[in-house]
C-alpha positions as CSV (number, residue, x, y, z in Angstrom):
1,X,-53.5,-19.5,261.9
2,X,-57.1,-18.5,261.9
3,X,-58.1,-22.7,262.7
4,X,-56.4,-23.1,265.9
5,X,-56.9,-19.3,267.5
6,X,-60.1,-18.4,268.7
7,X,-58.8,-14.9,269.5
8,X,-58.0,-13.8,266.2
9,X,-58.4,-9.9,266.2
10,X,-58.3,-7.1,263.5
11,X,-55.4,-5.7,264.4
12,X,-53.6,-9.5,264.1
13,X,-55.3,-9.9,260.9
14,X,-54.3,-6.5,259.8
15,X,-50.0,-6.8,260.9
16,X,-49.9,-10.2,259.0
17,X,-51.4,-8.4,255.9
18,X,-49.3,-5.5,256.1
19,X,-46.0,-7.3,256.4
20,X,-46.0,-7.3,252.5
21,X,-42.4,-5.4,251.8
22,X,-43.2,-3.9,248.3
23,X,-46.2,-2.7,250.0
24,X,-44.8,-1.3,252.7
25,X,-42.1,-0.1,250.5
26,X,-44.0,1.6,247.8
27,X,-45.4,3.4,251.1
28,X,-42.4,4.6,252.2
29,X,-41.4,6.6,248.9
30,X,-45.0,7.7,248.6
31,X,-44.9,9.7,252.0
32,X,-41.5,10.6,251.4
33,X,-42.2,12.1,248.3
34,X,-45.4,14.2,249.9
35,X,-43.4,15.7,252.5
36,X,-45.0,13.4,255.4
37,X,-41.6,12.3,257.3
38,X,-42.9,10.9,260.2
39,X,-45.0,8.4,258.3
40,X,-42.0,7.2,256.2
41,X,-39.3,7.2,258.5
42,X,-42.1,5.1,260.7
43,X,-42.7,3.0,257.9
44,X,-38.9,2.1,257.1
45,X,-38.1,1.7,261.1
46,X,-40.9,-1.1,260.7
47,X,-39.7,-3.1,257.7
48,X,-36.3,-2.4,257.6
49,X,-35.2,-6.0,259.7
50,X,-37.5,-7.7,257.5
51,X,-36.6,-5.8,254.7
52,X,-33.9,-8.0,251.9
53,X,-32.1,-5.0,250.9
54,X,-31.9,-1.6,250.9
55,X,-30.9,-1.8,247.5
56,X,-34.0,-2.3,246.5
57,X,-35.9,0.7,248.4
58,X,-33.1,2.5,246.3
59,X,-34.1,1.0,243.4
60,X,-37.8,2.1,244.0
61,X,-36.9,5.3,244.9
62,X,-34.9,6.2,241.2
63,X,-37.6,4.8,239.4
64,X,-40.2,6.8,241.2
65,X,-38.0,9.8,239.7
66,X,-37.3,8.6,236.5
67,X,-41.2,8.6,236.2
68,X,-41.9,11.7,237.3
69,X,-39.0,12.9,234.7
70,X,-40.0,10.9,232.3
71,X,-43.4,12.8,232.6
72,X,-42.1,16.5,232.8
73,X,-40.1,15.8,229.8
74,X,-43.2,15.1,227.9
75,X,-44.7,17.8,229.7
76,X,-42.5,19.9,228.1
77,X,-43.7,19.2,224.6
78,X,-47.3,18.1,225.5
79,X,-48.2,21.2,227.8
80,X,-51.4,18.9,228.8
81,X,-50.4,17.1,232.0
82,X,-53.5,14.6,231.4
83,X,-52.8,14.0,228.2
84,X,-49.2,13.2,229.1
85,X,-49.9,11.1,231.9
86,X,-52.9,9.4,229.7
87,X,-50.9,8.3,227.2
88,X,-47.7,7.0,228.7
89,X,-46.4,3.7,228.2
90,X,-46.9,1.3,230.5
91,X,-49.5,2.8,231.1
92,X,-49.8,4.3,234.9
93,X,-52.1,2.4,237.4
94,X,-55.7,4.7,237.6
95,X,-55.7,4.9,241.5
96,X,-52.1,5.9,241.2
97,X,-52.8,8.7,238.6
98,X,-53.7,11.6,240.8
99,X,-50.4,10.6,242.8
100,X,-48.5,11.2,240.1
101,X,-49.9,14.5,238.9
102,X,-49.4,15.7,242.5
103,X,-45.6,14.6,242.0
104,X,-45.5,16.4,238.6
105,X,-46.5,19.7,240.6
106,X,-44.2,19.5,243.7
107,X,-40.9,18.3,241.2
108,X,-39.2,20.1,238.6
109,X,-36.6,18.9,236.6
110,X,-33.5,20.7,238.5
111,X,-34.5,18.5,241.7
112,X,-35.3,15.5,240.2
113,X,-31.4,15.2,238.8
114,X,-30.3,16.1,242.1
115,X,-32.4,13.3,244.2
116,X,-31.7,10.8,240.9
117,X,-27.3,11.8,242.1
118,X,-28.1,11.3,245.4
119,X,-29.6,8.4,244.9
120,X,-26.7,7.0,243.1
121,X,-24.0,8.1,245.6
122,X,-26.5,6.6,248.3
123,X,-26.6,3.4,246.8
124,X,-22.8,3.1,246.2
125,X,-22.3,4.1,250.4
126,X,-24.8,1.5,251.2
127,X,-23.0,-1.2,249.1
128,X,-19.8,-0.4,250.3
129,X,-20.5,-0.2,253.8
130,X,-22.9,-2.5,255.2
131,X,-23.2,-1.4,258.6
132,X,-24.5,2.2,258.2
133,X,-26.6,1.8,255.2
134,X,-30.1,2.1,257.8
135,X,-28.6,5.1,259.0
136,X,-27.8,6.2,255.6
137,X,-31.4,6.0,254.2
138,X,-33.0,6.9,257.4
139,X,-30.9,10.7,256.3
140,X,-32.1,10.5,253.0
141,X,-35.5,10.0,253.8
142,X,-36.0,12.7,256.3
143,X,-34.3,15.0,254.0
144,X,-35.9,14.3,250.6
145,X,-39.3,14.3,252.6
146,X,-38.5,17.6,254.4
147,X,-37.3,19.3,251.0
148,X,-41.0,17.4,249.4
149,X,-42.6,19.4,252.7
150,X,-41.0,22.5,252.4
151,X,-42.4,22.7,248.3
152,X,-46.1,22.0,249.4
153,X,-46.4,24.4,251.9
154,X,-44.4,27.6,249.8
C-alpha cells in the first residue's frame, strides 16, 4: 500500500486504521452509553456491512452492563467508588477508569436490569430474524443513548 502510492494521505492512512471492528465497536457502546446518538448510530451505519455479527455488538453491550452492575453492587457495600473500581478483578484498564466512574453516576441498578432484558430479547429478535436485526439495533441504540442523554442533562 504505502510502496506503490505516492499519494498516500492522512485521511487514507487514518480509514485503513480505523476499520478495526472491536474498535469501532467498543465506540459505539461508549457513545451510546454517554447519551451522544449521533456519534453511535454514525459509528454502527459505518461498520455494520463489515461488521461479522451483531451478536457480538450485543455481546459487548451486556458486558458493558454487567460491569457497571458488577460495580454498583460493590458500591453498595464499599461506599468508596475508587476504592471499588481500584480493586476489581480484572482489573479495569487506567484510561478507561474515568469512563467507567462516569457510567457508575449516569446508571443505577433499576436501569441497568432493564437494558441487561432488553438486551436479551434484542439478541433473541436478531437471531431469529436475520433481515431486520440492523434495524433492530439501530432502535436500540438511539433509545438507550437518548435515555443515557436524558440522565446527563436532568
Amino acid at each position: 500500500f504505502l510502496t506503490n502510492n505516492k499519494d498516500v494521505t492522512k485521511e487514507m492512512i487514518f480509514t485503513v486504521v480505523s476499520r478495526n471492528n472491536d474498535i469501532s465497536l467498543n465506540k459505539v457502546v461508549e457513545n451510546c452509553s454517554n447519551g451522544n446518538p449521533r456519534e453511535a448510530l454514525t459509528i454502527f451505519e459505518n461498520i455494520y456491512e463489515n461488521q461479522t455479527t451483531s451478536i457480538t455488538l450485543i455481546r459487548m453491550f451486556v458486558n458493558h452492563f454487567k460491569l457497571i452492575e458488577k460495580i454498583l453492587l460493590l458500591f453498595e457495600n464499599n461506599k468508596d467508588l475508587n476504592n471499588v473500581i481500584e480493586t476489581m478483578k480484572p482489573p479495569i484498564f487506567f484510561k478507561k477508569k474515568e469512563f467507567v466512574i462516569f457510567q457508575c453516576k449516569v446508571w443505577n441498578l433499576k436501569l441497568i436490569n432493564i437494558m441487561l432484558t432488553r438486551l436479551i430479547k434484542l439478541e433473541l429478535k436478531c437471531k431469529l430474524n436475520h433481515m431486520t436485526e440492523k434495524t433492530l439495533l439501530s432502535h436500540f441504540i438511539l433509545s438507550t443513548s437518548v435515555l443515557a442523554k436524558n440522565r446527563i442533562s436532568s
